[in-house]
C-alpha positions in Angstrom: 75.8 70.0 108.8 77.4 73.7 108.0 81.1 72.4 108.4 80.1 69.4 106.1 78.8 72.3 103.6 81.5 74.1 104.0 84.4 71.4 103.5 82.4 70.4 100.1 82.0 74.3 99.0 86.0 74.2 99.8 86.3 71.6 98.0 84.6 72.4 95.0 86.1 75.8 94.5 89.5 74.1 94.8 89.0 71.4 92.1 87.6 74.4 90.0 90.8 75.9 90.1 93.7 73.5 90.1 92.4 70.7 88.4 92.2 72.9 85.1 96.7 73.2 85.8 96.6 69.8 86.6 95.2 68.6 83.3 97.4 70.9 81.6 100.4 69.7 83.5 99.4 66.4 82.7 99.4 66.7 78.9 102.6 68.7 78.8 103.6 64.7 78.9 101.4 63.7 76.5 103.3 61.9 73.4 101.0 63.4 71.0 99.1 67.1 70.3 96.2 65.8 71.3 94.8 68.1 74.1 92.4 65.6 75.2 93.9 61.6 74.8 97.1 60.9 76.9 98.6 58.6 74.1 101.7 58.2 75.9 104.7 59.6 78.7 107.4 61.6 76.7 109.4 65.0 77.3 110.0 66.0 74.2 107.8 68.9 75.0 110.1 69.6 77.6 113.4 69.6 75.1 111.8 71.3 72.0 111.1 74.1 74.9 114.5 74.9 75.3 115.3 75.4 71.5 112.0 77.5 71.1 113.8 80.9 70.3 110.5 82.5 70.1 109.1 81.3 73.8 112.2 81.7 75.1 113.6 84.9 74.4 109.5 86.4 75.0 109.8 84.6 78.5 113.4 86.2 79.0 111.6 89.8 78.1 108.7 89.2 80.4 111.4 88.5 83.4 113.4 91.5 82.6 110.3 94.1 82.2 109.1 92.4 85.5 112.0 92.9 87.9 112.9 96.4 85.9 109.2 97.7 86.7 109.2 95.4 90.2 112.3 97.3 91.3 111.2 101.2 90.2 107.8 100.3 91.2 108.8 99.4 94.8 111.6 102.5 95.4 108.3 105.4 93.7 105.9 103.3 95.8 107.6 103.4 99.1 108.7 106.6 99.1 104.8 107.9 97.9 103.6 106.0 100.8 106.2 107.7 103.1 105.0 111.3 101.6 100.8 110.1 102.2 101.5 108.7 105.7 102.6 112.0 106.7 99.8 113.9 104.9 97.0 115.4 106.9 93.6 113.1 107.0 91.6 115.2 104.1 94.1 115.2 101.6 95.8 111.6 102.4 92.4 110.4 101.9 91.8 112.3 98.4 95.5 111.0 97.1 94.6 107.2 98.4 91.4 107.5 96.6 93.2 108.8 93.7 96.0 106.5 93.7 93.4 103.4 94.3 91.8 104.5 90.8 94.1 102.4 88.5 93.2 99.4 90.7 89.9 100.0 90.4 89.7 101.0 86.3 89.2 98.2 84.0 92.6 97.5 82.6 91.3 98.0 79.0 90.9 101.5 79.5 94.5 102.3 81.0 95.7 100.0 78.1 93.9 102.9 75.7 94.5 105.6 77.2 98.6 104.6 77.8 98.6 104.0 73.9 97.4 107.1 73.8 99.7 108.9 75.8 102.9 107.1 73.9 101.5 107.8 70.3 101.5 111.5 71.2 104.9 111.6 72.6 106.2 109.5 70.3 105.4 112.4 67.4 107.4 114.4 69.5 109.6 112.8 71.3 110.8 110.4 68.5 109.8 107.3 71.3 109.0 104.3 69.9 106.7 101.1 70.9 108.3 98.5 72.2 111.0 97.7 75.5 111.1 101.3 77.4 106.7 101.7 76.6 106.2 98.3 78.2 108.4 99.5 81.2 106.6 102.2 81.8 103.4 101.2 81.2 104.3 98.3 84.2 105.5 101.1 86.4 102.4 102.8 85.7 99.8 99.8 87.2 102.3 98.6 89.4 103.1 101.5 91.8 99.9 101.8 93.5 99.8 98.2 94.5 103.0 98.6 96.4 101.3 101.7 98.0 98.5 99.7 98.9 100.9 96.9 100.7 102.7 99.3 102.6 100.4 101.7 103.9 98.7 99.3 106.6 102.4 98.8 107.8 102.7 102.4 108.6 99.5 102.2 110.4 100.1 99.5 112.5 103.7 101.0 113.2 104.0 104.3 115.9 103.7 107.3 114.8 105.7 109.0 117.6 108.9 105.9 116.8 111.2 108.2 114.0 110.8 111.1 116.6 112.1 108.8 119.1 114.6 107.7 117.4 115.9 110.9 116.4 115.4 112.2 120.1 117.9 109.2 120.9 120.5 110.8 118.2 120.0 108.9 115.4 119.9 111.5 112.0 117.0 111.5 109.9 118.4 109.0 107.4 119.7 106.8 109.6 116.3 107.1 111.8 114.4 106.0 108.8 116.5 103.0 107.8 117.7 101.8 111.2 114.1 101.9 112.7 111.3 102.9 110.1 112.2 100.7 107.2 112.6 97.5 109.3 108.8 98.3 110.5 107.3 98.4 106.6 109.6 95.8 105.1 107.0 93.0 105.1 104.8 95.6 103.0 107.7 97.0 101.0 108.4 92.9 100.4 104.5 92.2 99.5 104.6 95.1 97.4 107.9 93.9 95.5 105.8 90.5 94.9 102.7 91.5 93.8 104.0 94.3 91.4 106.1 91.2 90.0 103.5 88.7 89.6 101.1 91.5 87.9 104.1 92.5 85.5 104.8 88.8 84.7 100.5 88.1 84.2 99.7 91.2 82.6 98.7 90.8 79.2 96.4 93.6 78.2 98.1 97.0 78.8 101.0 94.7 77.7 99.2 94.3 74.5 98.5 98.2 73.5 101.7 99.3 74.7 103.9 96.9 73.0 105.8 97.3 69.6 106.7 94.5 67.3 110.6 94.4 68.4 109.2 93.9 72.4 106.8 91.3 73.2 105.8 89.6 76.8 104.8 85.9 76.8 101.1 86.4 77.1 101.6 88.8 74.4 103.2 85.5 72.2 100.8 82.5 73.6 97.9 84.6 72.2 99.1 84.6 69.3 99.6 81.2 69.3 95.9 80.6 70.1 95.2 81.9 66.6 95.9 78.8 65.0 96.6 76.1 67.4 98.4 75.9 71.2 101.3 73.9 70.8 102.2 71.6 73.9 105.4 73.6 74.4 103.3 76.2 76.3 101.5 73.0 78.2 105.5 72.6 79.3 106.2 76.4 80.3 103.0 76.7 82.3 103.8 73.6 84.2 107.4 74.7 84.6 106.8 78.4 86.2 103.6 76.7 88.3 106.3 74.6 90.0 108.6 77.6 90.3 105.6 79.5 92.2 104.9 76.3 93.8 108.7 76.2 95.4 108.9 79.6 96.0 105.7 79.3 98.5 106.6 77.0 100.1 110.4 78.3 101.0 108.5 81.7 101.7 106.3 79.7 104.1 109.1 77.9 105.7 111.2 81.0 106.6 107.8 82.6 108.0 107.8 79.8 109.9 111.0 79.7 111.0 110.7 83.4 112.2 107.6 83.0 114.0 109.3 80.1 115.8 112.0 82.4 116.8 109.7 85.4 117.9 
């Protein structure tokens, strides 16, 4: 009786999430605006896409602040996760406490209190809203979730392993790369992924760190929703769900492949 429960409850919360992208996916096909008749099988969603300047060059910026803030996030995130690992227990437990507070704080108030910070240095510092704000303020959220990634590798790994491998005459550099860098990988990796999906979905401290030159693509669908969704976005969504859809599965299939080696 309890499996039966449970396969339904599975069931249930699955529906309640992907049906919701199915329908959209759906009606990205749909011949008409209408969000709720399928009149008819078209693409022309699909082909006024392409020559949507606006969409398209707000999806090229969102790519570009994501692997920008993806890449910084992941080299400041590994090497503060290096620097805590090595810390005494007291104070690496104050730091991770610390460093797990922007994961914890609703995103509204870092949104604030980043627009805040980039006002004031921008009375000073002549920086304006826009590209380099929207960087940093991705940087900002993403680094602790690489730390978070990569800090149960370190535990798993042993402690005594660099010392080895610099008892067996390996330098401290090459120690780290040839033996303690292979160990963290699948955290550095998850960390790499997680800071890009967060940069590509975030749309509030997007939204109060942006300017009017630099815009993400949540940042341009909302505004959209204003006066009325057009089906173009119906295409997008369904386009990058199959993207994610094909990257999980190729991800799966190397694990796979690896585990099958091992």
């Amino acid at each position: 009786m309890m499996k039966k429960l449970g396969k339904i409850y599975l069931g249930a919360v699955l529906m309640f999430l992907y049906v919701p992208i199915f329908v959209l996916i759906v009606f990205s096909f749909n011949e008409t605006k209408s969000r709720s008749v399928f009149s008819g099988f078209t693409l022309d969603w699909y082909r006024k896409l392409i020559h949507n300047d606006i969409i398209i060059s707000s999806l090229i910026n969102t790519i570009i602040i994501a692997v920008i803030a993806s890449i910084v996030s992941t080299i400041l995130g590994t090497l503060a996760a290096i620097g805590i690992n090595n810390m005494r227990r007291v104070p690496k437990a104050m730091v991770m406490n610390i460093t797990n507070m922007p994961i914890i704080n609703p995103e509204i108030v870092t949104g604030v209190s980043l627009m805040l910070l980039f006002v004031f240095f921008a009375a000073r510092m002549n920086l304006e809203f826009g590209f380099q704000t929207l960087v940093i303020a991705h940087i900002t959220f993403d680094v602790p979730y690489v730390i978070l990634n990569i800090m149960p590798k370190f535990r798993q790994m042993d402690p005594h392993l660099y010392e080895a491998a610099q008892d067996l005459g390996c330098g401290p550099a090459k120690a780290f790369f040839k033996v303690v860098l292979p160990e963290i990988m699948p955290g550095v990796v998850s960390g790499f992924l997680m800071a890009f999906t967060y940069s590509l979905d975030d749309f509030v401290i997007s939204y109060f760190t942006s300017g009017s030159t630099s815009q993400t693509l949540p940042i341009t669908i909302y505004s959209m929703t204003r006066r009325k969704v057009s089906p173009e976005i119906n295409a997008l969504s369904a386009i990058i769900f199959a993207v994610v859809v094909i990257i999980l599965l190729i991800k799966n299939f190397v694990e796979n492949k690896q585990a099958k080696k091992a």
